[in-house]
C-alpha positions as CSV (number, residue, x, y, z in Angstrom):
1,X,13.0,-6.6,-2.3
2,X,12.7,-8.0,1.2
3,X,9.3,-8.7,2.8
4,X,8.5,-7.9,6.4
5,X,5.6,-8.8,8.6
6,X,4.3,-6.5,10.8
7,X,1.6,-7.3,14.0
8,X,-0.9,-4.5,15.1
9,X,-3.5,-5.3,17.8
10,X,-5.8,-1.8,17.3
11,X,-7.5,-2.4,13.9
12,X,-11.1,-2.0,14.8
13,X,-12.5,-1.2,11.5
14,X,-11.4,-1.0,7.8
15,X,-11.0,2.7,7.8
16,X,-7.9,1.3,9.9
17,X,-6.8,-0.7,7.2
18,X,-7.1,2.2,4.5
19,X,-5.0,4.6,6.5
20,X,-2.0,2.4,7.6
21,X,-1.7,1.2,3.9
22,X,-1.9,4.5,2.7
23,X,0.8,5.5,5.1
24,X,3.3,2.9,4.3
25,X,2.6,3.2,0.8
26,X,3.4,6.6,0.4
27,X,7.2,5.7,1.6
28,X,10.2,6.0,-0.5
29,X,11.1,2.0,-1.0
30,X,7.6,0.6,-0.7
31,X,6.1,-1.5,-3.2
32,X,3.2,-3.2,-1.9
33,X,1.7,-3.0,2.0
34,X,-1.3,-5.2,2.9
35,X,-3.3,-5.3,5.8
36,X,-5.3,-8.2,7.3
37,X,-7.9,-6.0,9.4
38,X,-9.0,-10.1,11.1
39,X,-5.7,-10.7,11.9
40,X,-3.5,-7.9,12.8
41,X,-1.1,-8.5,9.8
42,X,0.8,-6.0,7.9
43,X,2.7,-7.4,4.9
44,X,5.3,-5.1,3.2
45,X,7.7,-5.7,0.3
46,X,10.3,-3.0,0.6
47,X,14.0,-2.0,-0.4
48,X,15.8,-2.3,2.9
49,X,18.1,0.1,1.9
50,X,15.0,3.0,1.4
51,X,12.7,2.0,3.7
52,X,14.2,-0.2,7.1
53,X,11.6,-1.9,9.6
54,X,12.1,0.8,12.0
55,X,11.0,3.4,9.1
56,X,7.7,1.4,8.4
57,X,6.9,1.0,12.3
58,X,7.3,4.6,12.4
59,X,4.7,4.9,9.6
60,X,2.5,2.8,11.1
61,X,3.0,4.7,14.3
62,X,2.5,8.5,12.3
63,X,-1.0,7.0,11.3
64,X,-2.2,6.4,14.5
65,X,-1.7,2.7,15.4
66,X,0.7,0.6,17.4
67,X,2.8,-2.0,15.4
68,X,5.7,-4.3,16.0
69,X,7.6,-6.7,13.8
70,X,6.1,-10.0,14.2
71,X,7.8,-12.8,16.0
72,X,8.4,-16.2,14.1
């Protein structure tokens, strides 16, 4: 499993929250996906193999909200 943080600057309310986590969840390689509605952080254990960062930006994107991988 790898773990990937995503950064998303339009989560205004936790109905936000619900649908992003609801969209990553539901693909194939996903095992967990936790949202931070205060800070803009998406946490995601995945199989990279199933489910690459591109695929789970995509997600995030198909739900309605802008994300990016997060810089360290």
């Amino acid at each position: 499993m790898q773990k990937t943080i995503l950064r998303s600057q339009e989560l205004t309310c936790p109905s936000c929250v619900a649908k992003i986590e609801k969209a990553l969840g539901a693909l194939d390689g996903v095992e967990l996906a936790k949202v931070h509605f205060n800070t803009g952080r998406i946490e995601v254990q995945h199989d990279a193999a199933r489910a690459s960062v591109d695929d789970l930006v995509k997600a995030v994107r198909g739900a309605g909200y802008e994300a990016k991988p997060a810089a360290f």
